[in-house]
C-alpha positions in Angstrom: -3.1 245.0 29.3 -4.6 244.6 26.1 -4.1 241.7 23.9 -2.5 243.7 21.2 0.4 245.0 23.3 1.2 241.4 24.3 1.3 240.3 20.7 3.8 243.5 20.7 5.7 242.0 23.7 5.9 238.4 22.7 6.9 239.4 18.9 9.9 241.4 20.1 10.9 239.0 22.4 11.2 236.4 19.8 12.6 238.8 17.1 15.3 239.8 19.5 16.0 236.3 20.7 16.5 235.3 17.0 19.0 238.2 16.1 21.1 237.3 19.2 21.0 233.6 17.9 22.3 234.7 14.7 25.1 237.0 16.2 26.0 233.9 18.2 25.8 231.0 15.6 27.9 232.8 13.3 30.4 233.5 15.5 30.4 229.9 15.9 30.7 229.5 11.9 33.8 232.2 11.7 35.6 229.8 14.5 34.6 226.7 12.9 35.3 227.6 9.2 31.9 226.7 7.4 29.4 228.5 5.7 28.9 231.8 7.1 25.2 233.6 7.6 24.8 236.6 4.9 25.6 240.1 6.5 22.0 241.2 4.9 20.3 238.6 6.9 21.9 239.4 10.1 20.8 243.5 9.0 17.4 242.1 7.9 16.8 240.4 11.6 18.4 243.4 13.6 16.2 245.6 11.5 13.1 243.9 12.0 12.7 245.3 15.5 15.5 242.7 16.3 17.8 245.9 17.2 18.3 245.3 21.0 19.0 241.2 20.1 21.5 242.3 17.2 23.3 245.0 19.1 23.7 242.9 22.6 25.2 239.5 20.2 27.6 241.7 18.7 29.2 242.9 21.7 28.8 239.3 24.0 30.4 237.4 21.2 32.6 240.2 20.1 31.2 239.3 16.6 31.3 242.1 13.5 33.2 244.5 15.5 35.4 245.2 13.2 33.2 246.6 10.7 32.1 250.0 11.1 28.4 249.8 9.1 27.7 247.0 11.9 29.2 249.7 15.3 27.3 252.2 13.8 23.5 251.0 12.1 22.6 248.6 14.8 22.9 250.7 17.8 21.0 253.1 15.2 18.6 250.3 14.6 17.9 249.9 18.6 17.5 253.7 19.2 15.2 254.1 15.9 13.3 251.3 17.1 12.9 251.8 21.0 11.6 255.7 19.9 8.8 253.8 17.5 8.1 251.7 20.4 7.9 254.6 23.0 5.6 256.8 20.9 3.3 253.9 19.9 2.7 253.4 24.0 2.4 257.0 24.6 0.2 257.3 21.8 -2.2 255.2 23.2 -2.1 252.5 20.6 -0.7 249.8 22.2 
């Protein structure tokens, strides 16, 4: 495998482990009445190749639901970035 492709790996790992955490922690803020994370940063992490993270928090912690732009752009988000992903390993490139 080359080293590039687990960079690739480890980066989206991280990226999608981060964008669940963020789903999750605030959740945790809605319940708990504090300061909530900005809607652009949880877009900003799901977009970042974070889609798969983003998409699975919203539905385990029922979280953003609600809003349409959320149901709709980050299950967009994971099928735009899985077909990058697919064509860059067919491709060759990583």
């Amino acid at each position: 495998m080359k080293m590039l492709t687990i960079i690739v790996i480890a980066a989206l790992v991280i990226l999608n482990l981060f964008s669940f955490y963020l789903m999750y922690y605030d959740k945790q803020c809605a319940k708990k009445n504090r300061r909530r994370v900005p809607e652009k940063t949880l877009f900003l992490a799901t977009g970042l190749f974070g889609g798969l993270g983003g998409t699975m928090g919203m539905f385990v912690f029922r979280h953003k639901t609600q809003h349409w732009y959320f149901r709709l752009f980050f299950p967009v988000m994971l099928l735009v970035q899985a077909g990058i992903l697919v064509y860059l390993f067919t491709a060759g490139i990583l």
